[in-house]
Backbone as XML, in Angstrom:
<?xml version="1.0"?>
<chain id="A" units="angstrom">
  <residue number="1" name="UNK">
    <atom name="N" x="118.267" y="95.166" z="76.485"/>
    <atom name="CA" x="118.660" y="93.880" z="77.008"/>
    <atom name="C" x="119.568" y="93.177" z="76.010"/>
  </residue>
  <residue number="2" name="UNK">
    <atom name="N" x="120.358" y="92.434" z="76.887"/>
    <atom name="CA" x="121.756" y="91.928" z="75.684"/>
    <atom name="C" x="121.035" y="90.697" z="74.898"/>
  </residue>
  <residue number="3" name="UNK">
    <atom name="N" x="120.175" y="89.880" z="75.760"/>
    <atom name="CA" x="119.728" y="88.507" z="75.472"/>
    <atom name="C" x="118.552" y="88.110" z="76.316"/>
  </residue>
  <residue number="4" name="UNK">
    <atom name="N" x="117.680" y="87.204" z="75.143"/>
    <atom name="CA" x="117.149" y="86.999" z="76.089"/>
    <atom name="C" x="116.713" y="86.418" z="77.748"/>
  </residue>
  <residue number="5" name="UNK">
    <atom name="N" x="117.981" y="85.596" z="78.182"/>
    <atom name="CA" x="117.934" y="85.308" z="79.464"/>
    <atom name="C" x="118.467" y="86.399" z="80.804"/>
  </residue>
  <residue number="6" name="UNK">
    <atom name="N" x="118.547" y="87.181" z="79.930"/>
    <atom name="CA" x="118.721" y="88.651" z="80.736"/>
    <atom name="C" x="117.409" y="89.365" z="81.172"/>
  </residue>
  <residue number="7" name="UNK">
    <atom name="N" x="116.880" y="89.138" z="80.406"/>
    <atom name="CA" x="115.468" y="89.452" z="80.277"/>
    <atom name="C" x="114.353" y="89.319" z="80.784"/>
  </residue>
  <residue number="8" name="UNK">
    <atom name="N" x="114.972" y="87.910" z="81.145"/>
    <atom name="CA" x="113.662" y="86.975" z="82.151"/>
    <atom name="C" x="113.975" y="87.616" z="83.448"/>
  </residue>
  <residue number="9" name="UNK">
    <atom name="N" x="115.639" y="87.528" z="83.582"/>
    <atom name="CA" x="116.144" y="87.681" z="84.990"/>
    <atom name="C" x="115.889" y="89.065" z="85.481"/>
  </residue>
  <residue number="10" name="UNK">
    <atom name="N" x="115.757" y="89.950" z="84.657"/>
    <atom name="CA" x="115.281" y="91.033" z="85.361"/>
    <atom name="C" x="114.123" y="91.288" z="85.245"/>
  </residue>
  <residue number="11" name="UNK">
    <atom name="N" x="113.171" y="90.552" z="84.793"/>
    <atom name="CA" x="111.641" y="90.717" z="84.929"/>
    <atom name="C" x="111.314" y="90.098" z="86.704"/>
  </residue>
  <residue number="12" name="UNK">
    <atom name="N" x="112.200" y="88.931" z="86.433"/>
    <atom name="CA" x="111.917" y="88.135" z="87.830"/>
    <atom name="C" x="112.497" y="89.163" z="88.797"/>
  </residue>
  <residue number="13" name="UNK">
    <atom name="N" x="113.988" y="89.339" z="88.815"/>
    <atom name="CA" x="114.451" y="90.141" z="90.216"/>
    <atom name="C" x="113.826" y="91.322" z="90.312"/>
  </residue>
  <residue number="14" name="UNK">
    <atom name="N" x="112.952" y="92.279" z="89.252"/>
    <atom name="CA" x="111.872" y="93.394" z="89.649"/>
    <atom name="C" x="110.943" y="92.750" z="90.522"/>
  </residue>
  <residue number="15" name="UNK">
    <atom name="N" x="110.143" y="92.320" z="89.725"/>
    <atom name="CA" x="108.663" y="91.900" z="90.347"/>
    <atom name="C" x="109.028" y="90.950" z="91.946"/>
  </residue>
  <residue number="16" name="UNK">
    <atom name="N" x="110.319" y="90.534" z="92.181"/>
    <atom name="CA" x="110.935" y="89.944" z="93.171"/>
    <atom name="C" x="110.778" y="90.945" z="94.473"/>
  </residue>
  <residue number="17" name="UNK">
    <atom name="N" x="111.065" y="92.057" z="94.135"/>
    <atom name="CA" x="111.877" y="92.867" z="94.960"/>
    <atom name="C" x="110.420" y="93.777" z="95.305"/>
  </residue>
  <residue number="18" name="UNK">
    <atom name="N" x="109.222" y="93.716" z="94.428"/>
    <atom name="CA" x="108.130" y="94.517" z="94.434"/>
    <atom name="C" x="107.354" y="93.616" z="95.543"/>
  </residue>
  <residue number="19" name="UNK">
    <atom name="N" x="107.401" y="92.182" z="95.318"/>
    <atom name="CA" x="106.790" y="91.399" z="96.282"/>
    <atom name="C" x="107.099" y="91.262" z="97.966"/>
  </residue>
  <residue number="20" name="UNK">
    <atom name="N" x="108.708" y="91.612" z="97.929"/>
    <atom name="CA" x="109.556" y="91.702" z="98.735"/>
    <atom name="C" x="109.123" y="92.260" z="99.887"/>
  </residue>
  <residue number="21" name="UNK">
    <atom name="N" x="108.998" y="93.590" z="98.839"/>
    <atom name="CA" x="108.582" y="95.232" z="99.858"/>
    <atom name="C" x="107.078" y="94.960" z="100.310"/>
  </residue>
  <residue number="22" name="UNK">
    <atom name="N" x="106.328" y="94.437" z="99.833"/>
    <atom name="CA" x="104.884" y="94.296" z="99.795"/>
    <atom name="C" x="105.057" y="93.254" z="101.086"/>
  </residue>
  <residue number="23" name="UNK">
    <atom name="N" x="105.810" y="92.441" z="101.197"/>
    <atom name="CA" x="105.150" y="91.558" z="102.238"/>
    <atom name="C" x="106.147" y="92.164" z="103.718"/>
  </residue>
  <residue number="24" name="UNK">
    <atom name="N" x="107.470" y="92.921" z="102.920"/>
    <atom name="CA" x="107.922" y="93.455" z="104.293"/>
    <atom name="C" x="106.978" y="94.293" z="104.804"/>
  </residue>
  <residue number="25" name="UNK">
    <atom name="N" x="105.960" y="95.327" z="104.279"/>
    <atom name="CA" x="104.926" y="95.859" z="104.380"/>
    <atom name="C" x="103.725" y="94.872" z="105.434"/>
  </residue>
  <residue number="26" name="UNK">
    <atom name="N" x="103.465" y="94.547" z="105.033"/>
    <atom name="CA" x="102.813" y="92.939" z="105.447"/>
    <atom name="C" x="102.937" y="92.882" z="106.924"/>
  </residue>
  <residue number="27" name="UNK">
    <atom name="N" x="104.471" y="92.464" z="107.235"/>
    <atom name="CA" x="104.843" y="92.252" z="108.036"/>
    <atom name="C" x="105.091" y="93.088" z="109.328"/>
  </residue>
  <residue number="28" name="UNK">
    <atom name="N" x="105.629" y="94.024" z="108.959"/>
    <atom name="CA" x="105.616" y="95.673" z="109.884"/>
    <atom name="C" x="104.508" y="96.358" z="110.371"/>
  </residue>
  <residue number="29" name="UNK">
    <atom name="N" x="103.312" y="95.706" z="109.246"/>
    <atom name="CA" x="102.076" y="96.355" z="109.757"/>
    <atom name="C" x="100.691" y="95.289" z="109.650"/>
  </residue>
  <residue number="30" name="UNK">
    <atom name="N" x="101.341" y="94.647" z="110.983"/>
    <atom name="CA" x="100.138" y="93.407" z="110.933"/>
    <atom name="C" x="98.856" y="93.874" z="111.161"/>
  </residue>
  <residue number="31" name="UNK">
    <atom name="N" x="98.539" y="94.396" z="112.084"/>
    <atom name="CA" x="97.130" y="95.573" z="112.293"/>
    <atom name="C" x="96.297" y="96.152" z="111.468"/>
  </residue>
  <residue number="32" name="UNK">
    <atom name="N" x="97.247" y="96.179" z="110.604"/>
    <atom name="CA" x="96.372" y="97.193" z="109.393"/>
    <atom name="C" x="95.533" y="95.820" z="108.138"/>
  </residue>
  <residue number="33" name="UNK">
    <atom name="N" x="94.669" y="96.356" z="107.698"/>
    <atom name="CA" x="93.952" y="95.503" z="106.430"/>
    <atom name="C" x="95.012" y="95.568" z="105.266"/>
  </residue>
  <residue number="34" name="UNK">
    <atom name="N" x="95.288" y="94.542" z="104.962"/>
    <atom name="CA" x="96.543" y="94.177" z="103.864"/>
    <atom name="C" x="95.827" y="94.243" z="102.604"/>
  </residue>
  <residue number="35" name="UNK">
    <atom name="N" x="94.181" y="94.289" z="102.347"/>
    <atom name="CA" x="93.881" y="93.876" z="101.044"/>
    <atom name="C" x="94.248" y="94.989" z="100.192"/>
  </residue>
  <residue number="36" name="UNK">
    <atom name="N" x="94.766" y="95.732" z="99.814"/>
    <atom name="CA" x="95.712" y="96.890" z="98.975"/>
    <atom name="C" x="96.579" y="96.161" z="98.633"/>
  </residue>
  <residue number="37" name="UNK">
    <atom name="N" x="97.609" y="95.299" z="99.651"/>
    <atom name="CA" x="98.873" y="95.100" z="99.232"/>
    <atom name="C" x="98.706" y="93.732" z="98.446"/>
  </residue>
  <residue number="38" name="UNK">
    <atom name="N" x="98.018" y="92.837" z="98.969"/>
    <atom name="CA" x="97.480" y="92.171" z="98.536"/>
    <atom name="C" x="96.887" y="91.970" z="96.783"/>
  </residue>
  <residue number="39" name="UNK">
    <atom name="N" x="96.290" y="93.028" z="96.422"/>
    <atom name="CA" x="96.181" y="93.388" z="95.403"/>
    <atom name="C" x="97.444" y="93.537" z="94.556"/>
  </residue>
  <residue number="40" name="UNK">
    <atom name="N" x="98.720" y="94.440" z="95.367"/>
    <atom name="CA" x="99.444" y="94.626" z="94.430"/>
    <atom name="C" x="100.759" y="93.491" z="94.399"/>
  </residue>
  <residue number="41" name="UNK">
    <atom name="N" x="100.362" y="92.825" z="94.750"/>
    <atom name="CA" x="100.972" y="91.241" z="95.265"/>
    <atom name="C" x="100.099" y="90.332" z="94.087"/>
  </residue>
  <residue number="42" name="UNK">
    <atom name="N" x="99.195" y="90.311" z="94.030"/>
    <atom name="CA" x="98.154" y="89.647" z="92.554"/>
    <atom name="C" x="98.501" y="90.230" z="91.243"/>
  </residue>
  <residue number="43" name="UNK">
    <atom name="N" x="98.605" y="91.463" z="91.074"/>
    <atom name="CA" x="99.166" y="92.069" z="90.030"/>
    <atom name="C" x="100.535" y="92.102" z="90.041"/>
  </residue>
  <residue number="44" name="UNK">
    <atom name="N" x="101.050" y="92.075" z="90.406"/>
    <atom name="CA" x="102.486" y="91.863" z="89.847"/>
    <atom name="C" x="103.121" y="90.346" z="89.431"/>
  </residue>
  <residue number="45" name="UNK">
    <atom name="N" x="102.001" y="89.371" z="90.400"/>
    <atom name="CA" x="102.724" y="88.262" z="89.651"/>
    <atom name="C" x="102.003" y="88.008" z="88.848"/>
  </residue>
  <residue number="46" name="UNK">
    <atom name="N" x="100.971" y="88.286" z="87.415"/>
    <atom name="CA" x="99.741" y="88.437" z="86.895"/>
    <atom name="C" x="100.955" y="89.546" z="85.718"/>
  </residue>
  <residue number="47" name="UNK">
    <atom name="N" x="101.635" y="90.297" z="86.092"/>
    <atom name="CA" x="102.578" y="90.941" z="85.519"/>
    <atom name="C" x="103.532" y="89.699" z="84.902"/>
  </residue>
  <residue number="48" name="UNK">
    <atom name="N" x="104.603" y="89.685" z="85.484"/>
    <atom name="CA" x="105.389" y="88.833" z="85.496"/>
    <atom name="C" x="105.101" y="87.577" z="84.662"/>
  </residue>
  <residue number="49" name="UNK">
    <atom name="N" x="103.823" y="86.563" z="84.847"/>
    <atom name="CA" x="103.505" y="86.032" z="83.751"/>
    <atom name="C" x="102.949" y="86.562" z="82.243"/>
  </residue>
  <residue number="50" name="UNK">
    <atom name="N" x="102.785" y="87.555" z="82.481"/>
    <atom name="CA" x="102.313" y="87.935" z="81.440"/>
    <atom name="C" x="103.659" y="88.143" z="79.948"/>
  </residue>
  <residue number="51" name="UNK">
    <atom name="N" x="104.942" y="89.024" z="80.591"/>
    <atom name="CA" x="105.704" y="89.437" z="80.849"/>
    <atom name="C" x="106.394" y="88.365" z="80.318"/>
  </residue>
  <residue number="52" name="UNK">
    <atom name="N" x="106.656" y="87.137" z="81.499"/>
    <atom name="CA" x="107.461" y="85.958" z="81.020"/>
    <atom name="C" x="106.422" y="85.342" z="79.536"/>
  </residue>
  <residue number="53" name="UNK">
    <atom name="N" x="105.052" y="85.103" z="79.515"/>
    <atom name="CA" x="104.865" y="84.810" z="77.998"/>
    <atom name="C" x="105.088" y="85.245" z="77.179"/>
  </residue>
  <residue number="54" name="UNK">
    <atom name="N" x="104.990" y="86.498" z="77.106"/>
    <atom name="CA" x="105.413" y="87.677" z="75.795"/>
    <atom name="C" x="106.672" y="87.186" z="75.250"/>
  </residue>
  <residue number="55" name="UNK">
    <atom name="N" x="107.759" y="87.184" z="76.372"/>
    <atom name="CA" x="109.021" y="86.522" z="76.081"/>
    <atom name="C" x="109.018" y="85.779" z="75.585"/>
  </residue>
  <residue number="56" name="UNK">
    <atom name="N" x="108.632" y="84.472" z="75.843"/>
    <atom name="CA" x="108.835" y="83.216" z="75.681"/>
    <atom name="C" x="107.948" y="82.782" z="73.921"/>
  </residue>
  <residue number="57" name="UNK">
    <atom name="N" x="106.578" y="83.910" z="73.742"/>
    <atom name="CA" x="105.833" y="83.561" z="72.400"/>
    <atom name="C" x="106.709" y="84.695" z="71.309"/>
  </residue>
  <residue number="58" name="UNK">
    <atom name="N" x="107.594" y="84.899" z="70.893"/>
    <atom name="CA" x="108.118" y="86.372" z="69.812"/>
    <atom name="C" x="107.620" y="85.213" z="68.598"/>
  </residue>
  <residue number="59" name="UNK">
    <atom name="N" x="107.227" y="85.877" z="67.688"/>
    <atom name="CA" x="107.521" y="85.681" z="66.215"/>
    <atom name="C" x="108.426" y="85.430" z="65.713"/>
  </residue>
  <residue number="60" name="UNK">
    <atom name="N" x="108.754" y="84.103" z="65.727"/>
    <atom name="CA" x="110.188" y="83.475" z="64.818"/>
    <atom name="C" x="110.574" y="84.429" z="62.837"/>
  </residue>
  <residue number="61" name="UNK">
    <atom name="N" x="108.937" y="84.475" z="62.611"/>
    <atom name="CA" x="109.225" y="85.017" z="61.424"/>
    <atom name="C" x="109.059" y="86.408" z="61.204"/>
  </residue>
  <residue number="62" name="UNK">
    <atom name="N" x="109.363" y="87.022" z="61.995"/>
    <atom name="CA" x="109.167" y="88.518" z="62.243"/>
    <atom name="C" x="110.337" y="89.415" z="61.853"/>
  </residue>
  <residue number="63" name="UNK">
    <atom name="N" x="110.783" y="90.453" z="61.310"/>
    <atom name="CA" x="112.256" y="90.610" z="60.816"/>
    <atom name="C" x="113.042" y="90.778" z="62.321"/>
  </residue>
  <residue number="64" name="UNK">
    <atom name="N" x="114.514" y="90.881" z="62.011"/>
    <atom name="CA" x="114.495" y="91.645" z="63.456"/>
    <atom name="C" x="114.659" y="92.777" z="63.676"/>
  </residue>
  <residue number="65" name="UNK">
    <atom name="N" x="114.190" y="93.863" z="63.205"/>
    <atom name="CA" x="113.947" y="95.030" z="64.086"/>
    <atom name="C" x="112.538" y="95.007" z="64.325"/>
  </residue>
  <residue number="66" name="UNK">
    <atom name="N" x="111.336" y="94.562" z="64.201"/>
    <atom name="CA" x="110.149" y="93.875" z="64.790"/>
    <atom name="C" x="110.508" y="93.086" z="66.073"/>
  </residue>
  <residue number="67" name="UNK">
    <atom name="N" x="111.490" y="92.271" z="66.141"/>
    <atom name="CA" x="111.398" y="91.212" z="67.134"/>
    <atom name="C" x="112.235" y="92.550" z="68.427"/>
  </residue>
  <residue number="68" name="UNK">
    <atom name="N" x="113.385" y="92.644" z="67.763"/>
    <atom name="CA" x="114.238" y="94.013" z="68.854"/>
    <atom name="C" x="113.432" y="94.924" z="69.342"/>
  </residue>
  <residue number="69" name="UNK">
    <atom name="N" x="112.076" y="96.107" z="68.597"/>
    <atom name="CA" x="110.950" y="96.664" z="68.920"/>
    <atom name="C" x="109.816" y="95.809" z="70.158"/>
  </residue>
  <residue number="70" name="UNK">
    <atom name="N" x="109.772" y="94.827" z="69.564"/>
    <atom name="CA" x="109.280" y="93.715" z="70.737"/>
    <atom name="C" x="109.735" y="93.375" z="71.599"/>
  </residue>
  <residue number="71" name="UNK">
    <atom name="N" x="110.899" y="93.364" z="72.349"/>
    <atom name="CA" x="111.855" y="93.035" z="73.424"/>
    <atom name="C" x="111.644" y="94.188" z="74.043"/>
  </residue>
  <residue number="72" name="UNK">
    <atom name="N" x="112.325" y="95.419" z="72.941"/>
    <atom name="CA" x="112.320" y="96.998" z="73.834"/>
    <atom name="C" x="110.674" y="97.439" z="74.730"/>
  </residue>
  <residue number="73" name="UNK">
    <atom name="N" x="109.950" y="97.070" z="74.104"/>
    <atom name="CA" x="108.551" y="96.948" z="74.387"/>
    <atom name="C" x="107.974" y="96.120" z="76.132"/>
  </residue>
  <residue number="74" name="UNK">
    <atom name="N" x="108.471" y="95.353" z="75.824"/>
    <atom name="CA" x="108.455" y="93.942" z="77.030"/>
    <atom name="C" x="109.235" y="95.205" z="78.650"/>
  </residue>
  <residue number="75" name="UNK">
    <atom name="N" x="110.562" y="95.438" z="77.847"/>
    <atom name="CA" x="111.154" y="96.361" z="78.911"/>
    <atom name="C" x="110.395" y="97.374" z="79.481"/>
  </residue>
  <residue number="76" name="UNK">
    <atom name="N" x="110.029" y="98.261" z="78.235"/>
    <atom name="CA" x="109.018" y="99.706" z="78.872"/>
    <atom name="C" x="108.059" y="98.897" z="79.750"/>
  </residue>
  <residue number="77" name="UNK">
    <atom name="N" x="107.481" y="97.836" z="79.372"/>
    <atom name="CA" x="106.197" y="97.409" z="80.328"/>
    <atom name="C" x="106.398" y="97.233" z="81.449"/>
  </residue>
  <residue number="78" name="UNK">
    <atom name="N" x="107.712" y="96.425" z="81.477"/>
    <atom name="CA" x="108.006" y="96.151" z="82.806"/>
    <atom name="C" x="108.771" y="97.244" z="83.741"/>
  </residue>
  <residue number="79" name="UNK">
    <atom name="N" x="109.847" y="98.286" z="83.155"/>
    <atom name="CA" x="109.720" y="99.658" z="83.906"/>
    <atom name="C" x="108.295" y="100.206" z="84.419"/>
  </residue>
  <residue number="80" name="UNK">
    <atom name="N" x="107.258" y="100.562" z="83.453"/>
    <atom name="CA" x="106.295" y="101.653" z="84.082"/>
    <atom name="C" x="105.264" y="100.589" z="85.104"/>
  </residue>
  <residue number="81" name="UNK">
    <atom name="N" x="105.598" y="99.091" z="85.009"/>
    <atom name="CA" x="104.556" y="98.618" z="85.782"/>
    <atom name="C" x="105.073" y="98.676" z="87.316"/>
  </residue>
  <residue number="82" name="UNK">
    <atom name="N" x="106.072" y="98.001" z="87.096"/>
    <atom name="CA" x="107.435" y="97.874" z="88.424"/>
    <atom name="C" x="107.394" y="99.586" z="88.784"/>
  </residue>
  <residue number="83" name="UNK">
    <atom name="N" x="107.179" y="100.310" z="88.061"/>
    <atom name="CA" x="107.087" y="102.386" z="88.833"/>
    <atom name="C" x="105.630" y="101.945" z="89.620"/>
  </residue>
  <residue number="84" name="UNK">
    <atom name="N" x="104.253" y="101.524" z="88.672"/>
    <atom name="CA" x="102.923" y="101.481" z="89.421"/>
    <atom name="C" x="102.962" y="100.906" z="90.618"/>
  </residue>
  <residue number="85" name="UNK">
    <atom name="N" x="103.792" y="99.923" z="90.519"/>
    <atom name="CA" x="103.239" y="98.820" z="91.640"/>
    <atom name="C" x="104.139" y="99.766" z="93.269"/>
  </residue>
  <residue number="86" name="UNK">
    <atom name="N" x="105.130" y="100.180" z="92.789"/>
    <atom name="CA" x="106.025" y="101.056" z="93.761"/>
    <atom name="C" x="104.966" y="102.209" z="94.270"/>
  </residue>
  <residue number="87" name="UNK">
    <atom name="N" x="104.567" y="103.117" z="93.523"/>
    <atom name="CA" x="103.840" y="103.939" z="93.701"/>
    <atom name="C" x="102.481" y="103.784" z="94.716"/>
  </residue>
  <residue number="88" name="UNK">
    <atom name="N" x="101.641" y="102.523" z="93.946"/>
    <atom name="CA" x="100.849" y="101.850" z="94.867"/>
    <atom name="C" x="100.851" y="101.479" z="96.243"/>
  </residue>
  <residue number="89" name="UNK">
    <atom name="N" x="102.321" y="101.115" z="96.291"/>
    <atom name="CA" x="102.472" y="100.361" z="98.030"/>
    <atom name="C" x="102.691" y="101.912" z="98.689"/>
  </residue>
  <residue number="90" name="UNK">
    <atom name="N" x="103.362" y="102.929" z="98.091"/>
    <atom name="CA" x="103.795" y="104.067" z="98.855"/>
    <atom name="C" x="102.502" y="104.888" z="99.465"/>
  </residue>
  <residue number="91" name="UNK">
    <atom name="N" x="101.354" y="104.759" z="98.477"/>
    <atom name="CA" x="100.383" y="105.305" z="98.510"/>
    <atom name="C" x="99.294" y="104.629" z="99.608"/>
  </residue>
  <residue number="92" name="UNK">
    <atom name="N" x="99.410" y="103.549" z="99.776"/>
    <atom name="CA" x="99.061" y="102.672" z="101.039"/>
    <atom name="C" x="100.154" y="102.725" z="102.368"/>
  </residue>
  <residue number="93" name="UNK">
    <atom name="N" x="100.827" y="102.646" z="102.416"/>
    <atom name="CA" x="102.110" y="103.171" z="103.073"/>
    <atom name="C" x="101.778" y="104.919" z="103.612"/>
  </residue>
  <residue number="94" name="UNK">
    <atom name="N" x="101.055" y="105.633" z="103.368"/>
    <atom name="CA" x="101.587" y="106.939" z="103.620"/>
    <atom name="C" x="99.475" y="107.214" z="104.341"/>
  </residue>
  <residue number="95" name="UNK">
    <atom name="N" x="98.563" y="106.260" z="103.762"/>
    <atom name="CA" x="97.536" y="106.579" z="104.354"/>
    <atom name="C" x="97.385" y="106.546" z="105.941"/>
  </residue>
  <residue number="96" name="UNK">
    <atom name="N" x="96.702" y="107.346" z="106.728"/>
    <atom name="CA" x="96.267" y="107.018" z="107.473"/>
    <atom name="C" x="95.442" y="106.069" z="108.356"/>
  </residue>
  <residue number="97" name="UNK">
    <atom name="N" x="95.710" y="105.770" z="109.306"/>
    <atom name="CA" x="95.063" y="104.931" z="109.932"/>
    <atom name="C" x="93.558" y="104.879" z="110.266"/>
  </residue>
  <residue number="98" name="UNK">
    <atom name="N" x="92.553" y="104.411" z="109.733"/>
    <atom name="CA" x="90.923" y="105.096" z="110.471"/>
    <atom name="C" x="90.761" y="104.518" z="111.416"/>
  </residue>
</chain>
Protein backbone atom coordinates (compact mmCIF):
# COMPACT_ATOMS: atom_id res chain seq x y z
CA UNK A 1 0.00 0.00 0.00
CA UNK A 2 1.31 3.50 -1.08
CA UNK A 3 -0.35 5.29 2.06
CA UNK A 4 -2.18 5.06 4.49
CA UNK A 5 -5.57 6.27 3.12
CA UNK A 6 -5.23 3.69 0.54
CA UNK A 7 -5.44 1.38 3.00
CA UNK A 8 -8.53 2.13 4.67
CA UNK A 9 -10.08 2.36 1.17
CA UNK A 10 -9.40 -0.94 0.29
CA UNK A 11 -10.16 -2.54 3.51
CA UNK A 12 -13.61 -0.78 3.12
CA UNK A 13 -14.26 -1.52 -0.77
CA UNK A 14 -13.27 -5.48 0.17
CA UNK A 15 -15.35 -6.08 3.06
CA UNK A 16 -17.93 -3.76 0.84
CA UNK A 17 -18.16 -5.99 -1.91
CA UNK A 18 -18.13 -9.26 0.62
CA UNK A 19 -21.31 -7.72 2.20
CA UNK A 20 -22.58 -6.94 -1.19
CA UNK A 21 -22.54 -10.58 -2.38
CA UNK A 22 -23.87 -11.77 0.99
CA UNK A 23 -26.98 -9.80 0.87
CA UNK A 24 -27.30 -10.26 -3.02
CA UNK A 25 -27.33 -13.86 -1.68
CA UNK A 26 -29.96 -12.76 0.78
CA UNK A 27 -31.93 -11.58 -1.67
CA UNK A 28 -32.07 -14.33 -4.53
CA UNK A 29 -32.70 -16.75 -1.93
CA UNK A 30 -35.39 -15.56 0.35
CA UNK A 31 -36.63 -19.19 1.25
CA UNK A 32 -33.67 -20.41 2.43
CA UNK A 33 -32.37 -19.77 6.35
CA UNK A 34 -29.86 -16.83 5.95
CA UNK A 35 -28.23 -17.49 9.42
CA UNK A 36 -24.76 -18.64 7.58
CA UNK A 37 -24.77 -15.53 5.70
CA UNK A 38 -25.64 -13.72 8.34
CA UNK A 39 -22.78 -14.85 10.22
CA UNK A 40 -20.54 -13.97 7.51
CA UNK A 41 -22.11 -10.50 7.35
CA UNK A 42 -21.10 -10.20 11.44
CA UNK A 43 -17.68 -11.21 10.71
CA UNK A 44 -16.66 -9.24 8.22
CA UNK A 45 -17.76 -6.10 9.63
CA UNK A 46 -16.10 -7.33 13.12
CA UNK A 47 -13.15 -7.65 10.40
CA UNK A 48 -13.13 -4.41 9.05
CA UNK A 49 -13.16 -2.78 12.48
CA UNK A 50 -10.74 -4.57 13.64
CA UNK A 51 -8.70 -3.91 10.55
CA UNK A 52 -9.66 -0.12 10.53
CA UNK A 53 -8.15 -0.01 14.39
CA UNK A 54 -4.97 -1.69 13.70
CA UNK A 55 -4.64 1.13 11.18
CA UNK A 56 -5.57 3.84 12.89
CA UNK A 57 -3.39 2.54 16.56
CA UNK A 58 0.59 1.90 14.67
CA UNK A 59 3.34 2.80 16.99
CA UNK A 60 4.51 6.29 16.39
CA UNK A 61 7.81 5.12 17.98
CA UNK A 62 8.38 2.04 16.20
CA UNK A 63 11.29 2.21 13.47
CA UNK A 64 9.97 2.07 10.11
CA UNK A 65 10.52 -1.14 8.86
CA UNK A 66 8.40 -2.33 12.07
CA UNK A 67 5.69 0.12 11.18
CA UNK A 68 6.01 -1.00 6.99
CA UNK A 69 6.02 -4.95 8.48
CA UNK A 70 2.84 -3.73 10.27
CA UNK A 71 0.94 -2.28 7.33
CA UNK A 72 2.18 -5.38 5.12
CA UNK A 73 0.61 -7.44 7.92
CA UNK A 74 -2.87 -5.48 8.11
CA UNK A 75 -2.87 -6.39 4.13
CA UNK A 76 -2.19 -10.29 4.45
CA UNK A 77 -5.13 -10.15 7.04
CA UNK A 78 -7.28 -8.59 5.05
CA UNK A 79 -6.46 -10.78 1.74
CA UNK A 80 -6.84 -14.28 3.56
CA UNK A 81 -9.96 -13.00 5.49
CA UNK A 82 -11.77 -11.33 2.36
CA UNK A 83 -10.54 -15.32 0.57
CA UNK A 84 -12.57 -16.89 4.02
CA UNK A 85 -15.44 -14.92 3.93
CA UNK A 86 -15.69 -15.67 -0.15
CA UNK A 87 -15.18 -19.21 0.41
CA UNK A 88 -17.83 -19.28 3.17
CA UNK A 89 -20.73 -17.75 1.14
CA UNK A 90 -19.70 -20.26 -1.83
CA UNK A 91 -19.90 -23.04 0.52
CA UNK A 92 -23.49 -22.02 1.59
CA UNK A 93 -24.24 -21.17 -1.93
CA UNK A 94 -23.47 -24.67 -3.33
CA UNK A 95 -25.39 -26.66 -0.26
CA UNK A 96 -28.34 -28.26 -0.78
CA UNK A 97 -31.63 -27.61 0.00
CA UNK A 98 -33.21 -30.05 3.00
Amino acid sequence: MANIRQLKKAIDSQVYEVLADCFTWTKVNQDKKSDEVEGIIADAVNLRNELISRVNNTDPSADPKGVRAHYQLIGKDLTSGIDSFFGRLSSVSTKKKK
